[in-house]
C-alpha positions in Angstrom: -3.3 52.7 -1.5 -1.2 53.8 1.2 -3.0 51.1 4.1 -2.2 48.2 1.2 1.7 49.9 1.3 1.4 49.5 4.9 0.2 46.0 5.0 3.2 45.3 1.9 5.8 46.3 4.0 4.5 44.3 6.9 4.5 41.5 5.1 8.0 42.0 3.5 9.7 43.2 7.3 7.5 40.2 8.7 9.0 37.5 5.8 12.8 38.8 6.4 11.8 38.6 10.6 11.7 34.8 10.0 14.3 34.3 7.7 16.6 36.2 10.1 15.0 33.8 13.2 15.7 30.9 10.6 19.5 31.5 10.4 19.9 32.6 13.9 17.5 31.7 16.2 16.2 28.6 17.6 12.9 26.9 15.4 10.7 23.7 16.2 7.4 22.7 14.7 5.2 24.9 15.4 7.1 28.2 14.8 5.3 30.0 12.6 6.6 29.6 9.1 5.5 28.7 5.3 5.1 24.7 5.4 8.0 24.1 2.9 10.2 26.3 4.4 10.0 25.3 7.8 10.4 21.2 7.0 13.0 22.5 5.1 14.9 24.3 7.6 14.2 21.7 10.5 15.3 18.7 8.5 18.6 21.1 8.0 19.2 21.2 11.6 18.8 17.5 12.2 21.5 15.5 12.9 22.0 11.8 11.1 20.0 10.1 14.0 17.3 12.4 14.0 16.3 12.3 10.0 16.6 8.4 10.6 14.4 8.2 13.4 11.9 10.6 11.8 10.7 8.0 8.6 10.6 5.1 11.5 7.0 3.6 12.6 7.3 1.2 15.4 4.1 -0.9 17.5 4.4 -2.2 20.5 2.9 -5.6 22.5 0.8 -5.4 25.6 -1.5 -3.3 26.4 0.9 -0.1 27.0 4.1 1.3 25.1 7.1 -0.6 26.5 9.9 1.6 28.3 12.0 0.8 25.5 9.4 2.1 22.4 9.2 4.9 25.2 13.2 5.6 24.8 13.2 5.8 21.1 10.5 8.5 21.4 12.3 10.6 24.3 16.0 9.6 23.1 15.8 8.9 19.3 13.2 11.4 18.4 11.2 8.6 16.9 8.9 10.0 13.7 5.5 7.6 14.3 4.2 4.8 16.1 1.7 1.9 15.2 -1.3 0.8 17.4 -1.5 -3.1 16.5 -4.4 -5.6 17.5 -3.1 -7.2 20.3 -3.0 -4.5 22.6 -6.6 -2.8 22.1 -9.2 -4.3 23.8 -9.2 -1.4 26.6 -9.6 1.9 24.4 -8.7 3.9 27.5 -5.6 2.7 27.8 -4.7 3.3 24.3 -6.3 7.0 24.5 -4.0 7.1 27.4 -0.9 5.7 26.0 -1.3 8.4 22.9 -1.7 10.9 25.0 1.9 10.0 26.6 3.6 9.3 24.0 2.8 12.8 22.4 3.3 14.5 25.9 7.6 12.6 25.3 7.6 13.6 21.6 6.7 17.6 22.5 9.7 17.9 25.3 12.5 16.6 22.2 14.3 19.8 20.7 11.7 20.3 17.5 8.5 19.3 19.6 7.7 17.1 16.6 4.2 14.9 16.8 4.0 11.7 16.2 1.9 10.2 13.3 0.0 7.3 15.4 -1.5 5.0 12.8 -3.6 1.8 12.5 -5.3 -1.0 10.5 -8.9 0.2 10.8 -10.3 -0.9 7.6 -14.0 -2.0 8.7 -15.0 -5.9 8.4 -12.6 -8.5 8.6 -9.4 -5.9 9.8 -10.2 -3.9 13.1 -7.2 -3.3 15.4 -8.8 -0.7 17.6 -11.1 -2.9 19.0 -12.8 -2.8 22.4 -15.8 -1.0 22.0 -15.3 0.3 18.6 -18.0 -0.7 15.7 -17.4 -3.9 13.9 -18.6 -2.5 10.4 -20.2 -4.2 7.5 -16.9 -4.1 5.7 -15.5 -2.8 1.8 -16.8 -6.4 0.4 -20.4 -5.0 1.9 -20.2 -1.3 0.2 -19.1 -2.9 -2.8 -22.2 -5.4 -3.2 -24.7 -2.0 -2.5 -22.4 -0.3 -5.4 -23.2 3.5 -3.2 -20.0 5.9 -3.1 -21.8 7.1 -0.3 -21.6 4.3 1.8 -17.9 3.7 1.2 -17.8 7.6 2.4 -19.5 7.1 5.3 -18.1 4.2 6.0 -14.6 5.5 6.0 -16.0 8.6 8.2 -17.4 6.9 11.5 -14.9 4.3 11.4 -12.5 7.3 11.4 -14.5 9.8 13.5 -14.5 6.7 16.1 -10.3 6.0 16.2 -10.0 9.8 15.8 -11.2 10.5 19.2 -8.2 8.5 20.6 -5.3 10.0 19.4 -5.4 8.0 16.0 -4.3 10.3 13.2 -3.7 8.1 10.6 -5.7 5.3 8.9 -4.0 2.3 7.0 -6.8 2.1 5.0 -9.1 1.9 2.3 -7.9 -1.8 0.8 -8.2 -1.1 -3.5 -6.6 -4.7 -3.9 -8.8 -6.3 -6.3 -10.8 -9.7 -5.6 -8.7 -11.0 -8.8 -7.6 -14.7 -7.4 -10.7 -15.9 -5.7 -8.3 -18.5 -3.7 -7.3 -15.3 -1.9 -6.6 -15.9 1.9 -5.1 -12.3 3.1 -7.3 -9.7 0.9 -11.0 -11.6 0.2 -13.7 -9.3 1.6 -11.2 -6.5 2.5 -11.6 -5.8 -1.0 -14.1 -3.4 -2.8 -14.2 -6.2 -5.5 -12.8 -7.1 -8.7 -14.0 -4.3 -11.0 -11.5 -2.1 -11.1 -13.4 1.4 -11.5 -15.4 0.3 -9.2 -12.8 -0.3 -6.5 -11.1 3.3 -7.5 -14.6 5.3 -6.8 -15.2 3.5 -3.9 -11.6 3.8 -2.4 -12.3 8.0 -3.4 -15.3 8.0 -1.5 -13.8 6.4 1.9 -10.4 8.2 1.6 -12.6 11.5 1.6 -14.5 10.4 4.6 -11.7 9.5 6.5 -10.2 13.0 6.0 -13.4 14.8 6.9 -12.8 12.9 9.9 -9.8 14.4 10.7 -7.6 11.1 10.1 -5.2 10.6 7.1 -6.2 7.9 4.7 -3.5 5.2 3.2 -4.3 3.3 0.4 -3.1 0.2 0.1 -1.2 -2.7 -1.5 0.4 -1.1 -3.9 0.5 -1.9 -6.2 -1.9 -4.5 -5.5 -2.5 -8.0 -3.7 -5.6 -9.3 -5.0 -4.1 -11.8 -8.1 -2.5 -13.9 -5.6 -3.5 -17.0 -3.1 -0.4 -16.3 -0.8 0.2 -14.0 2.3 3.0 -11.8 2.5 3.3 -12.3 5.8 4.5 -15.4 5.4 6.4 -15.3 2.3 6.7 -13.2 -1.0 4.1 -13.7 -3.2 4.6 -13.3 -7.1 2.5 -11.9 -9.5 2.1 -13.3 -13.0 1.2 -10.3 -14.6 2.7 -8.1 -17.4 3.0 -3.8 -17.3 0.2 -3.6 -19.6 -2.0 -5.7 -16.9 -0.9 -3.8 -14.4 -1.6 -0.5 -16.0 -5.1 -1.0 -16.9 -5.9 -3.4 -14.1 -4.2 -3.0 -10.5 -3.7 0.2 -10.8 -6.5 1.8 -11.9 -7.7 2.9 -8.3 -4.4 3.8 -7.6 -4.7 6.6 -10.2 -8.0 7.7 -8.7 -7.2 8.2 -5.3 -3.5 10.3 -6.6 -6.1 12.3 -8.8 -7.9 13.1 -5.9 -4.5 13.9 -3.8 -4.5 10.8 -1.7 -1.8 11.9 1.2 -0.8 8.3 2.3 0.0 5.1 -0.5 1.3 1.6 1.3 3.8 -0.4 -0.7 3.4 -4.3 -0.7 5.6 -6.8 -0.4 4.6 -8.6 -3.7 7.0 -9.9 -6.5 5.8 -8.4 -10.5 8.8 -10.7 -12.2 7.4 -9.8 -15.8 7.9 -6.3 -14.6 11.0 -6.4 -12.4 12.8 -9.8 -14.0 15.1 -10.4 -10.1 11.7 -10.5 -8.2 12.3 -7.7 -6.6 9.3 -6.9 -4.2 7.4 -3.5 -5.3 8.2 -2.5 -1.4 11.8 -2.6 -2.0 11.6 -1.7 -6.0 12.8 1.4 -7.0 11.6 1.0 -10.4 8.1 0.4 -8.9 8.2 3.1 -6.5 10.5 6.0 -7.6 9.9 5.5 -11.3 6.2 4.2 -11.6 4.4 5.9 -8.7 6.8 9.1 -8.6 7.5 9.7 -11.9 4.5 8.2 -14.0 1.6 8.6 -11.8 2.8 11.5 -10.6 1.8 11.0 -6.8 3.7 13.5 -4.4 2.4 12.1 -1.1 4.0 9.8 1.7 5.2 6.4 0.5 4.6 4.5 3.3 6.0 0.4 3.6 4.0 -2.6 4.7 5.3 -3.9 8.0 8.8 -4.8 7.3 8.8 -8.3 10.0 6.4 -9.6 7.2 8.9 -12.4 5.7 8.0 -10.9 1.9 10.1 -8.4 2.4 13.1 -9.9 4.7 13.7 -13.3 3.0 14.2 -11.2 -0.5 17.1 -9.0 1.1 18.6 -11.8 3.1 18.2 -9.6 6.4 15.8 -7.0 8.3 18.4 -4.1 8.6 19.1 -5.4 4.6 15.2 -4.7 4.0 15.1 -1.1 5.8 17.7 -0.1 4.0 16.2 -1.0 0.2 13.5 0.1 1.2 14.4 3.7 1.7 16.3 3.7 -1.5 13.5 2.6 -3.1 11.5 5.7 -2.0 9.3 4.8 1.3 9.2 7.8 3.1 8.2 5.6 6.2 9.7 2.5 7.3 6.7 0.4 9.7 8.1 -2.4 12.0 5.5 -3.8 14.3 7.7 -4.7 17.0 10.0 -2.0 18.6 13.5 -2.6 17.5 16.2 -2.6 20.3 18.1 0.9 20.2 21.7 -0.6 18.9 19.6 -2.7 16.7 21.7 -3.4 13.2 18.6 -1.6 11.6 19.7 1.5 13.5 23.1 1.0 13.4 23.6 -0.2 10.0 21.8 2.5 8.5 23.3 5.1 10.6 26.4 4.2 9.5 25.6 3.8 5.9 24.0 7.5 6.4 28.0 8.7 7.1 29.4 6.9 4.3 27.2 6.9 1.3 25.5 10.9 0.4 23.3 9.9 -1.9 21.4 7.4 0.8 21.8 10.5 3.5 20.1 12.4 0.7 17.3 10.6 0.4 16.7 9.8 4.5 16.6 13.6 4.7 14.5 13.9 1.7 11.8 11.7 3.6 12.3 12.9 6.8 11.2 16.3 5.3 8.2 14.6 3.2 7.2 13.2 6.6 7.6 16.4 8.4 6.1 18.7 5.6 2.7 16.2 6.3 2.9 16.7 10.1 2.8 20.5 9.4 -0.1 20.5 6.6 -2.2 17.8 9.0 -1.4 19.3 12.8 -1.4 23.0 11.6 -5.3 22.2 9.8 -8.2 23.1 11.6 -9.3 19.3 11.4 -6.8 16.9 13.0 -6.9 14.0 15.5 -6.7 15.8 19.3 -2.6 15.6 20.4 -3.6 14.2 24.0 -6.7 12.6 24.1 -8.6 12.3 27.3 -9.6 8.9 28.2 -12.2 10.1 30.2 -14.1 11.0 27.6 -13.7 8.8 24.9 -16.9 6.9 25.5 -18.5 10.2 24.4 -17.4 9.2 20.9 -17.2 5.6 20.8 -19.3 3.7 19.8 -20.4 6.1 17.3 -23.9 6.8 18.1 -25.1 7.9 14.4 -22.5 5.4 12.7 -24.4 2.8 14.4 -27.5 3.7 12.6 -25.7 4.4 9.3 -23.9 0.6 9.7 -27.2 -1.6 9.8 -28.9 0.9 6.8 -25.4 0.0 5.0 -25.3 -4.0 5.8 -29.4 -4.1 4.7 -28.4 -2.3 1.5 -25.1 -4.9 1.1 -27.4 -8.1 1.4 -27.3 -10.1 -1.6 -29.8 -13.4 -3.0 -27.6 -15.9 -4.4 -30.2 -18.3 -4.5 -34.0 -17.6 -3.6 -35.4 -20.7 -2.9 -38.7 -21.7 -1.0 -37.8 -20.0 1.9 -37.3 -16.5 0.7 -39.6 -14.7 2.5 -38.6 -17.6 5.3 -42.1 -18.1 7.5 -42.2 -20.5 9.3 -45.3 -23.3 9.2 -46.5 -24.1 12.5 -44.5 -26.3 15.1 -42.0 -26.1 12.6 -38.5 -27.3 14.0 -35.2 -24.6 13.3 -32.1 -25.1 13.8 -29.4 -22.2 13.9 -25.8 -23.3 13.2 -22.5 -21.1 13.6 -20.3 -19.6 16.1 -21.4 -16.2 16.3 -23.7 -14.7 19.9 -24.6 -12.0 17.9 -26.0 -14.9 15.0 -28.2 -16.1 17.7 -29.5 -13.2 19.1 -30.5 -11.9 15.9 -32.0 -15.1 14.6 -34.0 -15.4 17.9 -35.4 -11.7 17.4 -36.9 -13.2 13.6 -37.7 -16.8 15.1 -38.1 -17.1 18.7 -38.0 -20.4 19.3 -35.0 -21.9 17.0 -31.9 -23.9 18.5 -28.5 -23.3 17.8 -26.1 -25.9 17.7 -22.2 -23.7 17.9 -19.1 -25.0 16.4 -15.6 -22.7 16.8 -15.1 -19.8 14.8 -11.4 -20.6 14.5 -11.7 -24.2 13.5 -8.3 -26.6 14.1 -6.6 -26.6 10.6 -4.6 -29.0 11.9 -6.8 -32.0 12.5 -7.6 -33.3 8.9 -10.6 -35.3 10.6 -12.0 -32.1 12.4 -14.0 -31.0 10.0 -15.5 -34.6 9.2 -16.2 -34.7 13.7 -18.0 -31.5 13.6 -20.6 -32.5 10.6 -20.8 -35.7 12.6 -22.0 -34.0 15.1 -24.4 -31.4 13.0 -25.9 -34.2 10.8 -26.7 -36.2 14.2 -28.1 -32.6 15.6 -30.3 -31.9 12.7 -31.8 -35.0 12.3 -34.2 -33.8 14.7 -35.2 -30.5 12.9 -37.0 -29.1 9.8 -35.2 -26.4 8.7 -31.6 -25.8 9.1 -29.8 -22.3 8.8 -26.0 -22.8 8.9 -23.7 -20.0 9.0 -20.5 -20.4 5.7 -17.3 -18.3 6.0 -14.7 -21.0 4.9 -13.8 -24.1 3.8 -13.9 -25.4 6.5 -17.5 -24.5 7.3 -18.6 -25.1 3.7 -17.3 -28.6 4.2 -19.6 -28.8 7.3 -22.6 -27.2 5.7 -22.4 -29.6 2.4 -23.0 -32.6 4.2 -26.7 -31.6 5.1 -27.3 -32.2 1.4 -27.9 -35.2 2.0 -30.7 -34.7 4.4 -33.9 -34.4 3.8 -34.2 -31.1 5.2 -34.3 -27.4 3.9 -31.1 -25.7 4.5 -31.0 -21.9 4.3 -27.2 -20.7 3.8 -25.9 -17.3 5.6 -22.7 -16.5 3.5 -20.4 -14.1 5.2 -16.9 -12.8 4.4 -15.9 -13.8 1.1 -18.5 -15.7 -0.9 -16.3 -17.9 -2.7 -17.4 -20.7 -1.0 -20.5 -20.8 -1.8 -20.5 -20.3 -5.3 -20.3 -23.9 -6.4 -21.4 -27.1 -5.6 -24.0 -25.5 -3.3 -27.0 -25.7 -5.6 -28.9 -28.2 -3.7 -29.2 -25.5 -0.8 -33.0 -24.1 -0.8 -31.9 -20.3 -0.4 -27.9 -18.4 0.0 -27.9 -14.8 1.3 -24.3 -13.3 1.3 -23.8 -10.9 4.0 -20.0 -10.1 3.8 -18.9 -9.8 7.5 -19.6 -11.2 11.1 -21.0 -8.0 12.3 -24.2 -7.9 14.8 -25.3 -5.6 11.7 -24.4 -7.9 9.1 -26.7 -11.0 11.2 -29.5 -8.3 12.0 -29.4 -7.5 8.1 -29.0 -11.0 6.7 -31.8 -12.1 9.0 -34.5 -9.3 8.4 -34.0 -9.8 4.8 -34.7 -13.5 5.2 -37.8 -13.0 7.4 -38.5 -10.5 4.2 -38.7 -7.2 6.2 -37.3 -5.6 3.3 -35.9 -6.9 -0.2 -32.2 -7.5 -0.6 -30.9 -6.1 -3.6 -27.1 -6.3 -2.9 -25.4 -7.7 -5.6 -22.0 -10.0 -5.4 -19.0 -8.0 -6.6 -17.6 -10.2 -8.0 
């Protein structure tokens, strides 16, 4: 009894030591202090500037931060920056430019870290790339149905941007393949079940964070029932609340019940639900009222990127947007380029900040949400390395046993739309094949099964502006394969499903390869002797789609859809 006294009053002298250093000493991050209490007390030291700068995400262009996204870290105290797709391709440098960056964030005042986040969803969206894997994608784990490939999945991608820098992960997609016109979402997406999508996203939100990287979910609250791209304009929803409820956000409720940290607003308009056309990103009902207070989700609310014209053509201006969007109860405000430092987004809102206490109120009450996550993620025993050494980074990437793991998942993804004559494909004697698509990695793997096909290569990004292109690359396809007995044409498009439909007309047997989304192929594509869907233009995608066509094992995928 008296050693437990002894540690009691240890604890109690120990408790009143901080709260003593607290009022009258100097704190930063990582003084050693309760969570709560400590975001509470540095967000009570910050000045206006430094709460604003805290919820800010900027990215920068090129291949290194720009001096000035370099200013707003040493000067501004900047809260988190974004690593975009156009500055990735050398994996060093961005290892490097991390490192940097946190070195400039640890000499500020509070020696806060920077949140560095990404779009490393798998498939289709990969903005780390260089010599990161290009993965099977969530399309492929939802046609093999396994939790435990979405987990997986969500852990080497992870594990792989982790050893970088990269702490946090916009990902997993939960939109739901609902409008198969979809351009933006398509194979991003689990699928269109709903439960399905919400087990799934659980699964590769828990990989992510045994991987020491903080998952986002994302659109909420959900893109998949439209045709049109936020970037580009806001899209609206035709749905009701009851829709919503037991539809779009079904995995939403299963990644808050499993204490998702990290939830992306959209930019998409629900005028059944709010009647202006407000978008969700900028709603306060959807946001404060329906993820706060009815779903009961306590973690970061973080916005889509705010250049995207869904969100600035509704408010009528940018600095407009930022500031509806923190009153609607974003926690962090993403642009993808750096702002200039007298921007009207600073300004604006700085000034607003001195005039208006309930807005100030709510900056600060972000500021701390976004703190209070730094402290629970950097103070945990599992957390992206502060400065990562580029030197070594090829150590982790590409990961060696995700490799394996990716081709066992795209083998388990492949699905038979049609089985036709040539499912096992093997080839008669002096048999004539000809391999059509855009893809290296389609050759190579087609050559390994066949070794003496031709390929005949069109563009991967085929001119959408040339109404005739299509029509002058089946031309020259038709012409091609007039010489040939068996034809296997690559379909990711309309483009290429235009191309591949005028071989029905040819007395030939055609063997489809569907990847990404497998809309296209699901009508007026009977003719065709076999369709595999493969989901992605991964080397493991081809390597799967082709084994299972040679038959070296049986495809039981199926389309989730």
């Amino acid at each position: 009894m008296k050693f437990f006294r002894s540690i009691l009053l240890m604890l109690i002298f120990s408790a009143a030591g901080e709260s003593l250093f607290a009022q009258n000493g100097s704190i930063d991050f990582w003084t050693n202090m309760p969570h709560e209490q400590l975001a509470k007390e540095l967000t009570d030291r910050m000045d206006d500037e430094e709460l604003l700068a805290q919820i800010l995400m900027f990215g920068w262009a090129g291949a290194e931060p720009s001096d000035l996204l370099n200013s707003w870290v040493t000067q501004r105290g900047l809260g988190s920056v974004k690593v975009f797709g156009w500055n990735t391709d050398n994996i060093q440098k961005v290892a490097k430019s991390v490192r940097q960056l946190q070195q400039e964030a640890a000499e500020r005042p509070f020696k806060i870290p920077l949140f560095v986040a990404t779009d490393q969803e798998g498939g289709w969206i990969r903005h780390v790339k260089g010599e990161t894997s290009d993965t099977p994608g969530n399309m492929a784990i939802g046609a093999s149905g396994y939790p435990i490939d979405a987990y997986y999945s969500g852990f080497y991608i992870n594990r792989e941007i982790r050893a970088l820098g990269i702490n946090m992960n916009f990902a997993p997609t939960v939109d739901l393949y609902s409008n198969l016109d979809s351009s933006v979402i398509g194979p991003r997406s689990f699928g269109s079940e709903p439960v399905n999508a919400g087990i799934l996203g659980e699964a590769f939100s828990k990989g992510s964070m045994d991987a020491g990287v903080i998952p986002t979910a994302k659109h909420f609250p959900g893109h998949g029932d439209t045709s049109l791209d936020s970037h580009g304009r806001l899209p609206q929803i035709e749905i009701d609340e009851k829709t919503l409820y037991n539809r779009e956000l079904i995995p939403f409720k299963y990644l808050i019940k499993a204490n998702i940290p990290a939830i992306m607003s959209g930019h998409l308009s629900f005028p059944q639900i709010e009647s202006d056309g407000t978008p969700a990103s900028l709603s306060k009902k959807m946001l404060t009222d329906i993820l706060r207070g009815q779903l009961k989700y306590e973690g970061l609310i973080i916005t889509d990127d705010m250049m995207m014209n869904g969100a600035t053509l509704f408010a009528g201006s940018f600095a407009r947007a930022v500031t509806m969007a923190i009153e609607a109860g974003n926690d962090i405000i993403i642009s993808s380029t750096t702002a200039n430092l007298y921007d009207n987004l600073w300004t604006n809102n700085i000034r607003y900040m001195e005039t208006n206490p309930e807005f100030r109120t709510r900056v600060k009450d972000a500021a701390r949400r976004v703190i209070l996550s730094k402290l629970v993620y950097f103070k945990s025993e599992n957390h992206a390395p502060l400065y990562p050494d580029e030197n070594t980074i090829y150590e982790h990437i590409p990961d060696k046993e995700g490799q394996k793991f990716f081709l066992e998942q795209a083998c388990r993804s492949i699905s038979v739309y049609k089985a036709g004559s040539a499912m096992p494909f093997i080839p008669e004697a002096n048999e004539k094949i000809l391999v059509a698509g855009p893809f290296l990695s389609l050759y190579n793997e087609a050559r390994r099964c066949y070794p003496n096909i031709s390929t005949f290569h069109f563009s991967y990004e085929l001119r959408r502006d040339e109404s005739n292109f299509d029509e002058w690359n089946a031309a020259r396809l038709t012409q091609v394969a007039d010489g040939f007995d068996t034809i296997i044409i690559v379909v990711y498009d309309k483009h290429t499903a235009n191309i591949a439909k005028r071989l029905r007309y040819m007395d030939k047997k055609v063997i489809i390869l569907s990847i990404m989304s497998p809309v296209h192929i699901l009508k007026d594509f009977d003719w065709a002797d076999t369709i595999l869907c493969g989901y992605s233009y991964s080397n493991y995608s081809f390597a799967a789609l082709l084994s299972a066509l040679k038959g070296e094992f049986v495809p039981k995928g199926k389309i989730p859809l």
